[in-house]
Steps between C-alpha positions, in 0.01 A plus 500: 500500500522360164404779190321343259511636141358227295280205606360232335123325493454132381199283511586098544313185541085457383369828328215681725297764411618835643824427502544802205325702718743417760797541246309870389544590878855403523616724232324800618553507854910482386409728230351762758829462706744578234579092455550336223309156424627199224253258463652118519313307219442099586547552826809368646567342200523831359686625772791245375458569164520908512136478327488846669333838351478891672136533600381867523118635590412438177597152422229400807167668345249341414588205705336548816200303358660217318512133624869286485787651520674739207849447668407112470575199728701197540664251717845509559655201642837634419485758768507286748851367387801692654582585107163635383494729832853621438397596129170671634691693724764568261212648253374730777881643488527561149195678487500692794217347675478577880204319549246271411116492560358153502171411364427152570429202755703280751719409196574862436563559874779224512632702196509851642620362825794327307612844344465685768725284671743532237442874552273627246202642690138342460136564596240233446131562366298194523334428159289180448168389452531219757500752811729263658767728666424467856647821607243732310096460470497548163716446208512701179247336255310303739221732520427481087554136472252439744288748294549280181479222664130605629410606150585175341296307755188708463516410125543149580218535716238625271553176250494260830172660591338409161634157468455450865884401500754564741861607447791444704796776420828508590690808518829646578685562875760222462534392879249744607126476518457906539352534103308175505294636877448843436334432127320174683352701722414790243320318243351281749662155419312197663872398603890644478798197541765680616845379632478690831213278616383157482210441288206283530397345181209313628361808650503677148303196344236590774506823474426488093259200565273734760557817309338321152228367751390892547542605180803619448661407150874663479790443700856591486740337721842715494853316486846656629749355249694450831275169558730322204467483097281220531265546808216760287434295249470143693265720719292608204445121406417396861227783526323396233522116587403537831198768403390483168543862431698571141854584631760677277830644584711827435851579546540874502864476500708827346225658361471661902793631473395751238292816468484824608579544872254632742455810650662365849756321327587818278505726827653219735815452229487922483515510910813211518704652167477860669604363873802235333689838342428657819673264703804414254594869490500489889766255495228202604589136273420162560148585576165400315230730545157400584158591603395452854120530627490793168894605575739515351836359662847425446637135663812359494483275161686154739230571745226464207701232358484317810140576630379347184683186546350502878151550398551226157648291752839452339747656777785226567597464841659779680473752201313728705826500770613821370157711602409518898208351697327838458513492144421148406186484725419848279545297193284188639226788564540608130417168422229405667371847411524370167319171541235603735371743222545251248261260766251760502450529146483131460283439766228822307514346174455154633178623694377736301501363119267221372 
């Protein structure tokens, strides 16, 4: 089994909260085993550039609480050219790095499995507001942008109840509709538009219409950026055509990103920082590590690679040849897992808010 002396820990792609708290629990679990940790600045970028810097139990105080990243982020394209891999994998030889801990999301995974393949052992941590990783239930950072998220739409909400307005926000998820449904259903939102489901725009205009009839005078209607750029704001316009209520709209954007992460997020990021070391000192690479029904698990990171693609419904035909019957029915259950909870939620929050 391999002896590892030094590893690395990187964080790549969109910022999350928790991810220092991740990147805290990295270099102390490898600390308490007598390994060294560098931490790779930019991400892979850094990881090309030898942006690269010792990291002892020190250099992580203080951190456990702080929003971002302190290693900081960005997007590589130039890893996934044969020459950018070669001269990340080169960098891990000059400075003696054994092995890398990835903080990240799918785009990070396609990274790790890359150098791993060129034989410079990764683990995976999924970091990213968006919760869109199939093969964990949460995602580092989802928990306190759904937080922020809530908080910004109970703000909204008090100046919509004394205008009698409404206000239709969009927020963050990308492709996925897991930020826009939760904080629907928590600040009771007449309405959430998310990409997972269809959505019935004449039902909303009823729904407002007989909800003003008893009285009521705010509503919210919550918008997954994954319905397109354009889709929030045309709906705001339509609303108040077709009712008469005062509509404005708000794009939350970035500012979700931000903030201090949440108690789960801080102890989720603690929970997968502590198991990744565990598992790269074992000799275990190639593997993301996620949290299933309050787990925490290690899967193989092509298998997560792939089961996402399944469930986004991107998988070409025959890329799932490689896995057995057994397996790909196990990923189809995954899925529908997935969906059905999704369904559940929907259905609530389209029953139960006004």
């Amino acid at each position: 089994m391999k002896v590892f002396k030094k590893i690395g820990v990187l964080t790549s792609g969109g910022d999350a909260p928790g991810m220092n708290a991740a990147v805290r629990a990295v270099v102390r679990a490898a600390l308490s085993n007598g390994v060294e940790v560098v931490g790779i600045y930019r991400g892979y970028s850094g990881l090309i550039d030898g942006d690269i810097k010792a990291l002892d139990i020190r250099d992580v105080s203080n951190t456990i609480n702080k929003g971002g990243t302190v290693l900081y982020s960005d997007r590589c394209p130039e890893l996934k050219t044969p020459d950018g891999l070669a001269k990340a994998v080169e960098t891990c030889h000059k400075f003696g790095i054994d092995g890398i801990v990835t903080i990240g999301g799918d785009g990070t995974f396609r990274g790790a499995n890359a150098l791993t393949k060129a034989g410079v052992p990764c683990v995976g941590i999924p970091g990213t507001i968006d919760n869109d990783i199939t093969s964990t239930d949460n995602t580092i950072g989802f928990d306190t942008a759904m937080n922020t998220t809530l908080d910004l739409v109970d703000k909204l909400r008090d100046t919509c109840e004394s205008h009698a307005r409404c206000n239709v926000v969009e927020v963050m998820g990308r492709g996925a509709g897991d930020i826009a449904l939760n904080t629907a259903i928590a600040s009771g939102s007449t309405a959430v538009a998310i990409p997972e489901f269809d959505f019935d725009e004449e039902e909303l205009f009823r729904k407002i219409k007989t909800s003003k009839k008893l009285g009521k005078r705010n509503f919210i209607v919550t918008v997954s950026e994954g319905m397109g750029s354009d889709y929030a704001p045309t709906l705001a316009k339509k609303i108040q055509a077709e009712t008469g209520v005062e509509t404005k709209f708000a794009r939350f954007a970035h500012i979700v990103r931000g903030g201090t992460p949440t108690l789960r997020d801080r102890i989720l990021a603690t929970r997968m920082g502590a198991y990744a070391v565990d598992r790269l000192l074992q000799g275990k690479s190639n593997i993301v590590i996620c949290e299933r029904h309050d787990e925490i698990v290690a899967r193989d990171i092509t298998f997560a690679l792939d089961l996402d693609a399944l469930y986004k419904g991107v998988v070409s035909e025959g890329e799932l040849q490689g896995y057995g019957a057994d397996v790909v029915e196990e990923m189809k259950r995954e899925c529908r897992e997935r969906r059905e909870k999704m369904a559940a939620l929907y259905e609530i929050e389209g029953r139960l808010n006004l």
